[in-house]
FISE-216427 format. One record per residue (C-alpha): residue in three letters; x, y, z. Coordinates in Angstrom, 2 decimals, padded with zeros to 5 digits. Each point is the difference from the previous one (the first is absolute). Example, Ala and Ser with C-alpha at 12.3 -4.5 7.8 and 13.67 -1.06 7.14 Angstrom:
("ALA", (012.30, -004.50, 007.80))
("SER", (001.37, 003.44, -000.66))
This chain:
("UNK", (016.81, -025.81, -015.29))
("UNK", (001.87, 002.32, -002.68))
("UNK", (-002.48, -002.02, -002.90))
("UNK", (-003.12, 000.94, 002.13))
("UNK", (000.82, 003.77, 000.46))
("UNK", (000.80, 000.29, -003.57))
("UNK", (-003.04, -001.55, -001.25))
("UNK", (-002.21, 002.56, 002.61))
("UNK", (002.23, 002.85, -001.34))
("UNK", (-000.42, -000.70, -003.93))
("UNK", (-004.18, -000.60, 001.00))
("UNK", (000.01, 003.25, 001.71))
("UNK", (001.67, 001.55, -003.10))
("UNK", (-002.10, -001.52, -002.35))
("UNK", (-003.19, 000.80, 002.01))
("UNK", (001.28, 004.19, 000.37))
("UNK", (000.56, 000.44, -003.90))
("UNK", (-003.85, -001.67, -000.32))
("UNK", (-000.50, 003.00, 002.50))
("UNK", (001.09, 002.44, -002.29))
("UNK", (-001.91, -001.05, -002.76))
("UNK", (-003.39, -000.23, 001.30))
("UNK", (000.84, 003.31, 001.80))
("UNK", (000.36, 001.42, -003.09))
("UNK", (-002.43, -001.42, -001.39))
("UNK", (-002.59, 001.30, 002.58))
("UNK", (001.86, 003.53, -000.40))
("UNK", (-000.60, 000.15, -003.76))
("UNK", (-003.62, -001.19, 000.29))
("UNK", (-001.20, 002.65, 002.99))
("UNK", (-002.24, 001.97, -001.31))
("UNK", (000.07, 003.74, -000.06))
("UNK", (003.18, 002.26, 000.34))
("UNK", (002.80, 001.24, 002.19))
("UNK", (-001.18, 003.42, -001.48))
("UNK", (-003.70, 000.44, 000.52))
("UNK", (000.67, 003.94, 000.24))
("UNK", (-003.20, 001.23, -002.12))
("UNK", (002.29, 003.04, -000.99))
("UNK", (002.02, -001.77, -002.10))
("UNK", (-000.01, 000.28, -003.65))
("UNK", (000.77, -003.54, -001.85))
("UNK", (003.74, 001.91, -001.14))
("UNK", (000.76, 000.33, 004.03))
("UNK", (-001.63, -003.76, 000.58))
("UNK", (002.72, -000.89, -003.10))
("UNK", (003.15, 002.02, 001.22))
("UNK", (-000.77, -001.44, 003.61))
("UNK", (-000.33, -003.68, -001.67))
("UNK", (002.99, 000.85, -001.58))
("UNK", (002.43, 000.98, 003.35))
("UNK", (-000.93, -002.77, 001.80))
("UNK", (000.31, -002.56, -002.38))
("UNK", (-003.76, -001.23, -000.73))
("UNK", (000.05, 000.96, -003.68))
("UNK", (002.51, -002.94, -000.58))
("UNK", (-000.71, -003.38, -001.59))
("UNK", (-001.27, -002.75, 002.06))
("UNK", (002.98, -002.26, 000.44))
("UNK", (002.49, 003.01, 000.37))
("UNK", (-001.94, 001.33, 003.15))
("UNK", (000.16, -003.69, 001.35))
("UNK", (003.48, -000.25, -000.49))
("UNK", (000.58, 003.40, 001.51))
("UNK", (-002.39, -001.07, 002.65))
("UNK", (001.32, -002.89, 000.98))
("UNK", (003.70, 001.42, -000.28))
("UNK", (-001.10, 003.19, 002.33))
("UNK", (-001.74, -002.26, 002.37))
("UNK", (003.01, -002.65, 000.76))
("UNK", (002.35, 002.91, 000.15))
("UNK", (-001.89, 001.91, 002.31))
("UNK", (-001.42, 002.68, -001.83))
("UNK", (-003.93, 000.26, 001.35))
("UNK", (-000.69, 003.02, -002.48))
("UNK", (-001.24, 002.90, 001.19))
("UNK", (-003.28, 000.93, 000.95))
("UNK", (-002.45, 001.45, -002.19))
("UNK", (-003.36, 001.50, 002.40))
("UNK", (000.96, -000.31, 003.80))
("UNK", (003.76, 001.52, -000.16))
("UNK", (000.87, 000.82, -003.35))
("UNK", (003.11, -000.92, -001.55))
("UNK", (001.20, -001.10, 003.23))
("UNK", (001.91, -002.99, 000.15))
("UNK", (-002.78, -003.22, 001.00))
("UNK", (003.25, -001.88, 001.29))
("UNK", (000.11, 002.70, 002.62))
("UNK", (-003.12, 000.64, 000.76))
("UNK", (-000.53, -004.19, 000.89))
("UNK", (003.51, -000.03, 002.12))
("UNK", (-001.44, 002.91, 002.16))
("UNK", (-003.29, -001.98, 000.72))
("UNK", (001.22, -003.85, -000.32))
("UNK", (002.71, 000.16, 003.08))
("UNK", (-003.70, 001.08, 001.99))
("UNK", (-002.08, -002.69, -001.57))
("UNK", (003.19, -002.66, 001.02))
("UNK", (-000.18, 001.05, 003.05))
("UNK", (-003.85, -000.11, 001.10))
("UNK", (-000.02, -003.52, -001.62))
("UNK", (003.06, -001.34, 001.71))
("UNK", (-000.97, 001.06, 002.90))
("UNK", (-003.49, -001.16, 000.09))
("UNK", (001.54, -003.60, -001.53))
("UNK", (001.98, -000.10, 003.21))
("UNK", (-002.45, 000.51, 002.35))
("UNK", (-002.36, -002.91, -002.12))
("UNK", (002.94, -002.53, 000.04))
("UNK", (000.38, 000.40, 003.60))
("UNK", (-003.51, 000.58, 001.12))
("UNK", (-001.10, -002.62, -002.54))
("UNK", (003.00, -002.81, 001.29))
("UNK", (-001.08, 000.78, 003.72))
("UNK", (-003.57, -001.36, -000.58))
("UNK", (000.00, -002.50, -002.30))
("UNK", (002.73, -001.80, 002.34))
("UNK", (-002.18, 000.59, 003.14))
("UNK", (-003.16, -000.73, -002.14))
("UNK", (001.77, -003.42, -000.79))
("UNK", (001.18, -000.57, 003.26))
("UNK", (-002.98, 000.01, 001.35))
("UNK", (-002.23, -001.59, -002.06))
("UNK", (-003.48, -000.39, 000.49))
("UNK", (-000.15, 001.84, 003.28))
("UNK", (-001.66, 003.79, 000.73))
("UNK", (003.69, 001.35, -001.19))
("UNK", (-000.31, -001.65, -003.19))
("UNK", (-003.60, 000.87, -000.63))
("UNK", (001.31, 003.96, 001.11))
("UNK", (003.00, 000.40, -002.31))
("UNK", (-002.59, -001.50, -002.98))
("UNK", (-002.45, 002.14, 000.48))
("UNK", (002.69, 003.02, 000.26))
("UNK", (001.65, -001.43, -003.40))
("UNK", (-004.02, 000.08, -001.66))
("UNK", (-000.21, 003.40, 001.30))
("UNK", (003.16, 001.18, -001.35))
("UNK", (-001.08, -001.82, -003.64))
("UNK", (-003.35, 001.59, -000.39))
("UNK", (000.45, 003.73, 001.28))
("UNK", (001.68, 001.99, -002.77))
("UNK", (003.29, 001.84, 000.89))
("UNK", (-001.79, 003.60, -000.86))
("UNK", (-002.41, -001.11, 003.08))
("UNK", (003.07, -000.60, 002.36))
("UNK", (001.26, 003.53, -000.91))
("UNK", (-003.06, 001.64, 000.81))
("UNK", (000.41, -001.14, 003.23))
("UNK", (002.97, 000.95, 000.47))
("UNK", (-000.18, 003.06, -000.79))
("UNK", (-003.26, 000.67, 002.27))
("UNK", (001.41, -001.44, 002.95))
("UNK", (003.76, -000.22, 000.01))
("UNK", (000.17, 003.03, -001.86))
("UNK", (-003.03, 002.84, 000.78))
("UNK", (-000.64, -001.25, 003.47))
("UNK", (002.90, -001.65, 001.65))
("UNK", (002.73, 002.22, -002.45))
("UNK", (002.47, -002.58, 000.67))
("UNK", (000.81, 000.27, -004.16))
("UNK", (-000.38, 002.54, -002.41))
("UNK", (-002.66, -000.80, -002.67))
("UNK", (001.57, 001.55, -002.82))
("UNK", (003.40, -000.77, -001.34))
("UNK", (002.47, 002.55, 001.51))
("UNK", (003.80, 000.51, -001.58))
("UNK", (001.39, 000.75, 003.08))
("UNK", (-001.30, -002.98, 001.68))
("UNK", (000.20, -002.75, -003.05))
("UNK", (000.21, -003.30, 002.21))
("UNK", (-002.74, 001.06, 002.87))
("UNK", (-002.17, 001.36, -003.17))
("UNK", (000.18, -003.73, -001.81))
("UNK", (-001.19, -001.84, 003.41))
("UNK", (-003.94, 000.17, -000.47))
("UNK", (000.45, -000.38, -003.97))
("UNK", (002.25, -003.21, 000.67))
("UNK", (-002.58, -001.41, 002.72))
("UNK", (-002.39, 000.45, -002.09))
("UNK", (001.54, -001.85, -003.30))
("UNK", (001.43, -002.70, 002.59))
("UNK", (-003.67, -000.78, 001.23))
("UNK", (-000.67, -002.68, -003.01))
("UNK", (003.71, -001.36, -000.39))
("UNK", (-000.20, -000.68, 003.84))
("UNK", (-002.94, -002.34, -000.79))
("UNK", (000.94, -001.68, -003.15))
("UNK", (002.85, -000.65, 001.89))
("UNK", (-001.34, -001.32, 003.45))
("UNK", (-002.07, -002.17, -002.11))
("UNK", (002.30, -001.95, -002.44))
("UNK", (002.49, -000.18, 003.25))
("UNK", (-002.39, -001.90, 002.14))
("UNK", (-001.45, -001.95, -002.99))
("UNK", (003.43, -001.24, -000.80))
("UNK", (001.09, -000.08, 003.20))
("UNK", (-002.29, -002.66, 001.44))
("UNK", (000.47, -002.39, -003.24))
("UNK", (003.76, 000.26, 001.08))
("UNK", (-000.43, -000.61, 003.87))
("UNK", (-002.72, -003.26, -001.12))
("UNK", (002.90, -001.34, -002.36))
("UNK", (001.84, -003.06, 000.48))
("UNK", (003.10, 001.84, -000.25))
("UNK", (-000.36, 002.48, 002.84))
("UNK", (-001.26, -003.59, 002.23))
("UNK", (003.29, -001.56, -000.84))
("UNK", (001.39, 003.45, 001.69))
("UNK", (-001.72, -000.05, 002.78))
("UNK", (000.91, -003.85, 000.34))
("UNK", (003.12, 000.66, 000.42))
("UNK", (-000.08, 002.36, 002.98))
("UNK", (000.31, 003.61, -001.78))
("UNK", (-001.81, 002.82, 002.42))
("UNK", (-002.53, 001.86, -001.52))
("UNK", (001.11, 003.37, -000.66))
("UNK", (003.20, -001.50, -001.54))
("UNK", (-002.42, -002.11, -002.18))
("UNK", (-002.21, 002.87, -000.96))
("UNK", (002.87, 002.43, -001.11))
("UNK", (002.30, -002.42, -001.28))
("UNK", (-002.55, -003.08, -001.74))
("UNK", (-003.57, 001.82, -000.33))
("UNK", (000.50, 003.32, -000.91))
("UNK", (002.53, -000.99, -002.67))
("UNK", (-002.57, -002.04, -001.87))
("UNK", (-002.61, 002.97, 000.54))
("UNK", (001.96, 002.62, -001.62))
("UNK", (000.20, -001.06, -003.24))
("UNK", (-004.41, 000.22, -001.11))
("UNK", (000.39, 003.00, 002.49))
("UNK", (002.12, 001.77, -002.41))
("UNK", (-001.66, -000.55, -002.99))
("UNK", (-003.11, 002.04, 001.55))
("UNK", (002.93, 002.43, 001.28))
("UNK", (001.18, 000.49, -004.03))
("UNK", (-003.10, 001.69, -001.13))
("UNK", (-000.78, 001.71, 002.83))
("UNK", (003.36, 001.74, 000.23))
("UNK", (-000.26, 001.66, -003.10))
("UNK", (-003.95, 000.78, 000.42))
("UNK", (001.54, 002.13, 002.83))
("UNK", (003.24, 001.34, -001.51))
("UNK", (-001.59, 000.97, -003.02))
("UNK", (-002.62, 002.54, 002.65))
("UNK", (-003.98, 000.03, 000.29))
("UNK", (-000.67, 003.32, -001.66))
("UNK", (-003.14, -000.01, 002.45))
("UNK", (002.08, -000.16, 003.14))
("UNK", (002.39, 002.42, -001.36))
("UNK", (-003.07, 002.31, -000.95))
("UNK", (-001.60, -000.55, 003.46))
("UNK", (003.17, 001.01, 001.69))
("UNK", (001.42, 003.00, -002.45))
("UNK", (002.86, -002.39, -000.94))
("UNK", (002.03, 001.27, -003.13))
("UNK", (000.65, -003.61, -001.28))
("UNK", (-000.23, -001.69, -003.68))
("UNK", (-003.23, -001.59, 000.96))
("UNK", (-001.70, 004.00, -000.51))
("UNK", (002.69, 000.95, -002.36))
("UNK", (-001.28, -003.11, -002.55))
("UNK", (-004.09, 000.91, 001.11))
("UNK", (000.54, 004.00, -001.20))
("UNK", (002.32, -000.91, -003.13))
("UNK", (-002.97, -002.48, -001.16))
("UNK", (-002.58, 002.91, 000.41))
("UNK", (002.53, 002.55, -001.55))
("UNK", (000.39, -002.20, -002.99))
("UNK", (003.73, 000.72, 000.61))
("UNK", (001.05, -003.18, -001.78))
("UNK", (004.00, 000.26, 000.97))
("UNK", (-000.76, -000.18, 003.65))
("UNK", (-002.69, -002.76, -000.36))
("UNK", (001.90, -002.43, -001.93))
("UNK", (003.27, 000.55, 002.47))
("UNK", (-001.89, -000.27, 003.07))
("UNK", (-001.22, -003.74, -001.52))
("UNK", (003.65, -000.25, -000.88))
("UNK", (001.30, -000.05, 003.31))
("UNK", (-002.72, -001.57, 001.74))
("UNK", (000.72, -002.69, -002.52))
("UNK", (003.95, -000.24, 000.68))
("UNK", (-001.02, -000.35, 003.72))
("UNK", (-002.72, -002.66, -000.66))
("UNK", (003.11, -002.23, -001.89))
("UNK", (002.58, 000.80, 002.17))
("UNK", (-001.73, -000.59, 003.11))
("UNK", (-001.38, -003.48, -001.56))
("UNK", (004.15, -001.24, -001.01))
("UNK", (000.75, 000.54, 003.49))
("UNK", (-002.71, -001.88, 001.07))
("UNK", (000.53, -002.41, -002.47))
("UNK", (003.84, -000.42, 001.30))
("UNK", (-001.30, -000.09, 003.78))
("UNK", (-002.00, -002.76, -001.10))
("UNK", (003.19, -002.77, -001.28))
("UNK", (001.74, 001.99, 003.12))
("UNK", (-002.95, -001.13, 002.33))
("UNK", (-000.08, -003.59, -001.14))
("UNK", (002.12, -001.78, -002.70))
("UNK", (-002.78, -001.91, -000.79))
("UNK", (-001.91, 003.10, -002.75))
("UNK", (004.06, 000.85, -000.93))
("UNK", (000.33, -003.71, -001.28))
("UNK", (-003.43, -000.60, -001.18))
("UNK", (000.19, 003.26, -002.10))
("UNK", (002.98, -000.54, -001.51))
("UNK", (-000.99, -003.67, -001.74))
("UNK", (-003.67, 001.88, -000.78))
C-alpha cells in the first residue's frame, strides 16, 4: 500500500509543477496589461513594471513565481483591490465556494445512491422507467435552469429561502445554490449506480450468495453495493471538484461572494495576479481531490492497488 501512495503522491507532484509552468506560460502570453489606465505615461507604466516585478527577466519571474506560489504568496492584486494581498482576498471567498459545493455533493451522493439502488431494484417496472426518466431530466436541464426555479417559487412566492446570499444566515443562504449544483451530480449518479448495480445483482458471484441463504438487505449492503462503489466513485472524483471549485453562474444568480465570480471579474479586469491564483487553487483542489480518490480506489478493492503497482 505505502508503494502505491507514493507513486500517486510523486504523479501528483509531477503533474502540479507542469501546472505552474503552463500557468505561467498562459500568464506571460495574455495579451494586454494589468495597467490599461490611459493616463499613464510609459515612465509610470515602467516604475509600476518595476514594483511589481514584471520588468525582470523571463526565468527570474518564473523562479520567483513558482517560489511565491508554493510558499503561499498569491501577489497582490493589481485592478479589483489594489495592492491587497490575492491570498486573502481567495481565503475570504474559497471557505463560501467549499461550502456551496460540499453541500450540494452531499445532497447528489445521497439523492443520487437512493435512486439508482431503487432504479436497480426494480428493474424494468414503472419505478425503473420513473427514476430514468428523473436521472434524463436531471442530465439535460442546466443547473442555471434549476436555480431559476428556485428562486421563483421557493424563494419569491413560497419565501421559504432567501434568494440572495445573506452573512447572517450563511447555511440557509447556500440551500437553493446547493440544490441547484446537486441537480446533475444526483443524475450522473443515479445512473452509473443502477447501471452497475444490475451487472452486479446478474453476476455469478452475487448467485453463489444468494445460494447460500444470505437475506437480501444483508446481500445488498454487504455483497452488491460493495462492488457498485468503486465505477460510482470515479464519476464522484470529477464531480466533486466541478462543485468545490463553484459555478460562477450559480454564485452570480444567487449574489454568492465565491472564487467562481472572483476568477470571472479578475479575467475581465485583466488583473493577472488574481487570475492565475484563482487557476492555482482550483488546480491544487482538482489533484488533491483526484489522490484521495485514487487511494479510495486500492482502499475499495485490492484488486486496482495490486494491478497498479506491477503497471
Amino acid at each position: 500500500m505505502k508503494k502505491y501512495i507514493t507513486k500517486r503522491v510523486l504523479t501528483s507532484i509531477m503533474t502540479l509543477f507542469v501546472i505552474l509552468l503552463v500557468l505561467f506560460i498562459l500568464m506571460d502570453l495574455m495579451p494586454g496589461s494589468p495597467f490599461n489606465d490611459e493616463k499613464l505615461t510609459a515612465e509610470q507604466l515602467a516604475l509600476l513594471n518595476a514594483k511589481y516585478g514584471l520588468d525582470k527577466p523571463l526565468i527570474v519571474r518564473f523562479l520567483l513565481y513558482v517560489k511565491n506560489m508554493l510558499t503561499g504568496d498569491l501577489g497582490v492584486s493589481y485592478t479589483i483591490n489594489k495592492n491587497f494581498a490575492v491570498s486573502s482576498m481567495i481565503k475570504d471567498r474559497l471557505g463560501i465556494s467549499i461550502g456551496v459545493g460540499a453541500l450540494a455533493m452531499a445532497m447528489g451522493t445521497v439523492f443520487g445512491l437512493t435512486l439508482g439502488i431503487v432504479s436497480a431494484l426494480n428493474h424494468n417496472n414503472w419505478v425503473d422507467n420513473l427514476c430514468s426518466t428523473i436521472s434524463v431530466m436531471g442530465v439535460s436541464i442546466p443547473s442555471y435552469v434549476v436555480a431559476l426555479v428556485l428562486c421563483f417559487f421557493v424563494g419569491y412566492k413560497l419565501g421559504w429561502l432567501p434568494i440572495l446570499y445573506n452573512t447572517d444566515q450563511p447555511f440557509v443562504s447556500l440551500i437553493m445554490p446547493a440544490l441547484a449544483l446537486s441537480v446533475s451530480p444526483t443524475a450522473n449518479i443515479a445512473r452509473f449506480t443502477r447501471s452497475e448495480m444490475i451487472d452486479v445483482l446478474s453476476s455469478d458471484y452475487i448467485l453463489l450468495v444468494q445460494s447460500k441463504g444470505v437475506k437480501d438487505h444483508k446481500m445488498i449492503f454487504s455483497h452488491v453495493l460493495r462492488n457498485t462503489l468503486i465505477p460510482v466513485i470515479t464519476v464522484m472524483g470529477p464531480i466533486l471538484v466541478n462543485l468545490l471549485t463553484g459555478s460562477s453562474v450559480i454564485e452570480k444568480i444567487f449574489g454568492i461572494p465565491g472564487i467562481g465570480r472572483l476568477m470571472i471579474t479578475a479575467i475581465q479586469e485583466n488583473d493577472y495576479n488574481v487570475t492565475i491564483a484563482c487557476a492555482f487553487v482550483y488546480s491544487v483542489m482538482y489533484i488533491v481531490t483526484m489522490l484521495f480518490v485514487d487511494i479510495l480506489y486500492g482502499v475499495i478493492d485490492p484488486r486496482i492497488r495490486i494491478s497498479k503497482e506491477e503497471g
